[in-house]
C-alpha positions in Angstrom: 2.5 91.6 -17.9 5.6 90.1 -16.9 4.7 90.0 -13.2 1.5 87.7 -14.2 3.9 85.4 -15.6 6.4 85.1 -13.3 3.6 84.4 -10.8 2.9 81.7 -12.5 5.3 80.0 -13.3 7.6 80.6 -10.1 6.3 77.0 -8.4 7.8 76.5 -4.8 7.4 73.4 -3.3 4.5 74.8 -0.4 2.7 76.1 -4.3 3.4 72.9 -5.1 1.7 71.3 -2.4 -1.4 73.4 -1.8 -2.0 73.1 -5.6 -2.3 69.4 -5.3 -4.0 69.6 -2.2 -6.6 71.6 -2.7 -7.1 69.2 -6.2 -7.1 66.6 -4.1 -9.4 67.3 -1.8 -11.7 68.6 -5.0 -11.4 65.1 -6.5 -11.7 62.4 -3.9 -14.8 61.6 -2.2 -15.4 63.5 1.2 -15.4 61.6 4.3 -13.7 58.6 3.4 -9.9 59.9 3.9 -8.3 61.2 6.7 -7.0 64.3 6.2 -3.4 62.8 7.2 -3.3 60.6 4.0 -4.6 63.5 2.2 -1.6 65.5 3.2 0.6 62.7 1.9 -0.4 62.3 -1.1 -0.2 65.7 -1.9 3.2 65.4 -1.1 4.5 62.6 -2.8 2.7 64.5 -6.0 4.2 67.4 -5.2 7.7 66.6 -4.7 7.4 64.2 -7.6 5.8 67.5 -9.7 9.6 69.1 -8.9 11.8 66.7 -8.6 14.3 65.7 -11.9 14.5 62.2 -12.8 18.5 62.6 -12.5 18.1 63.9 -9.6 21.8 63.0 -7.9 20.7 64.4 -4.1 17.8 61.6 -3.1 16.5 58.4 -5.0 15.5 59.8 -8.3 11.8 59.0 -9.7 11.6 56.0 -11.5 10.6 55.9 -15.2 7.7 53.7 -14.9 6.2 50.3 -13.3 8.6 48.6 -15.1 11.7 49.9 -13.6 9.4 49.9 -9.9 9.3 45.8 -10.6 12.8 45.7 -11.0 13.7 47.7 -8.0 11.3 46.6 -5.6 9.8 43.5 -7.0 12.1 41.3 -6.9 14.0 42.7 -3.9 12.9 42.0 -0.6 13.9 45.3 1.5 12.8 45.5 5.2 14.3 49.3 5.0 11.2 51.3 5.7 12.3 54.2 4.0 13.0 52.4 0.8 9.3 50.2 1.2 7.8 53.5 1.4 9.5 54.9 -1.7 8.6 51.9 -3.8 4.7 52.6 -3.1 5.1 56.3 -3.4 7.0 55.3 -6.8 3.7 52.7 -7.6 1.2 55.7 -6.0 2.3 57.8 -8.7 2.4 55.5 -11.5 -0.3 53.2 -11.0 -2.6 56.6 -9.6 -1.5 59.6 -11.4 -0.5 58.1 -14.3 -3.1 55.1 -14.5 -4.2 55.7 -18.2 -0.8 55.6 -19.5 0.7 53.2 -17.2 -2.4 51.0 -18.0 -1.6 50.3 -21.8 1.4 48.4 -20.9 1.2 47.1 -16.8 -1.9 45.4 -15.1 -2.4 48.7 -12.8 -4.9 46.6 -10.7 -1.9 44.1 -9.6 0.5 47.1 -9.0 -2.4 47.9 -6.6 -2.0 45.1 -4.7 1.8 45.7 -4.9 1.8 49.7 -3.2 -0.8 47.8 -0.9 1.9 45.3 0.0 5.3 47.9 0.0 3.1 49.9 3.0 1.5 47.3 4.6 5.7 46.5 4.7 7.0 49.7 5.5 4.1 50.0 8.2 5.6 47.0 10.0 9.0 48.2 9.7 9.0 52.2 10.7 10.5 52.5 14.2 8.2 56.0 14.1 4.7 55.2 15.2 3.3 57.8 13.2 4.1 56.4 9.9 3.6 52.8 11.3 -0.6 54.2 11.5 0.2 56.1 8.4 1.3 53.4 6.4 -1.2 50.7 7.6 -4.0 52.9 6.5 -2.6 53.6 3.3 -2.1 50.2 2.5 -5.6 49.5 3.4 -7.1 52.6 1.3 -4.3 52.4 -1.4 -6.9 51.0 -4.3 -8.9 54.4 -3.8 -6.0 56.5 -3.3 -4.6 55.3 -6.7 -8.2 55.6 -8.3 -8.6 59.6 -6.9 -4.9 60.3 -8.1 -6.1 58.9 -11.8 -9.6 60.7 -11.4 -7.1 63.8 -10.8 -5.1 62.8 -13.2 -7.7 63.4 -16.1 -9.3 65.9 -14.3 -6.2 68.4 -14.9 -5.6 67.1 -18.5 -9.2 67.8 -19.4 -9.1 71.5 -17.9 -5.5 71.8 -18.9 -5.9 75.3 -20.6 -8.1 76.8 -17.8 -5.7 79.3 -15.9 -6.9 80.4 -12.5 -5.6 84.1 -11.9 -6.5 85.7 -8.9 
């Protein structure tokens, strides 16, 4: 018995990622995202599904859109790395966590806001990767925030449903 739970609840970060990956690509609508977005946002829900709020290594994970407005609102960054973070920070808030985030914040404006912080980071990124990455994202942010909350309730509402192999 023991070795059925410590399956699963030893979470690695690849577990992590293939967990929200394979939810992902479950929840959003096939064909209209490239598979590198698809890998990206798995990742920012990954890390963020392991990584402490006091986290004293990296930029710890906001609290909610409030404290994203006063870190990247009324800033004006051209740091790439920091754009990115603020819509990773709004991707997470404004998608995952659109029904709570929604009884206190206009999620549709913090749409337009990740929108913007990529569109940003896009023109900023010395890596030409990301520069694609993040111009796409900006562009497909509204849907990418709208699958995240579709995921969102999607794990709440099966939330006692354990998959064992």
């Amino acid at each position: 018995m023991d070795s059925i739970f410590e399956e699963l609840f030893a979470v690695n970060a690849e577990r992590a990622f293939k967990f929200f990956l394979a939810s992902l690509r479950e929840t959003a609508v096939t064909g209209i995202y490239r598979d590198d977005e698809m890998f990206y946002v798995a990742s920012i829900l990954a890390h963020y599904s392991q990584t402490s709020r006091f986290d004293t290594t990296s930029m710890p994970c906001m609290a909610n859109l409030s404290e994203v407005f006063d870190n990247f609102i009324l800033q004006t960054s051209t740091d790439s790395e920091v754009l990115e973070f603020g819509g990773s920070q709004v991707l997470l808030f404004a998608g995952f966590f659109r029904d709570q985030m929604s009884r206190r914040h206009n999620v549709k404006w913090y749409d337009q806001v990740g929108q913007s912080l990529y569109e940003k980071a896009s023109q900023h990124s010395p890596n030409l990767k990301k520069r694609a990455l993040f111009d796409r994202l900006s562009e497909s942010f509204p849907g990418w925030t709208a699958t995240c909350g579709n995921l969102s309730r999607t794990l709440r509402e099966n939330r006692l449903l354990l998959r064992v192999n």
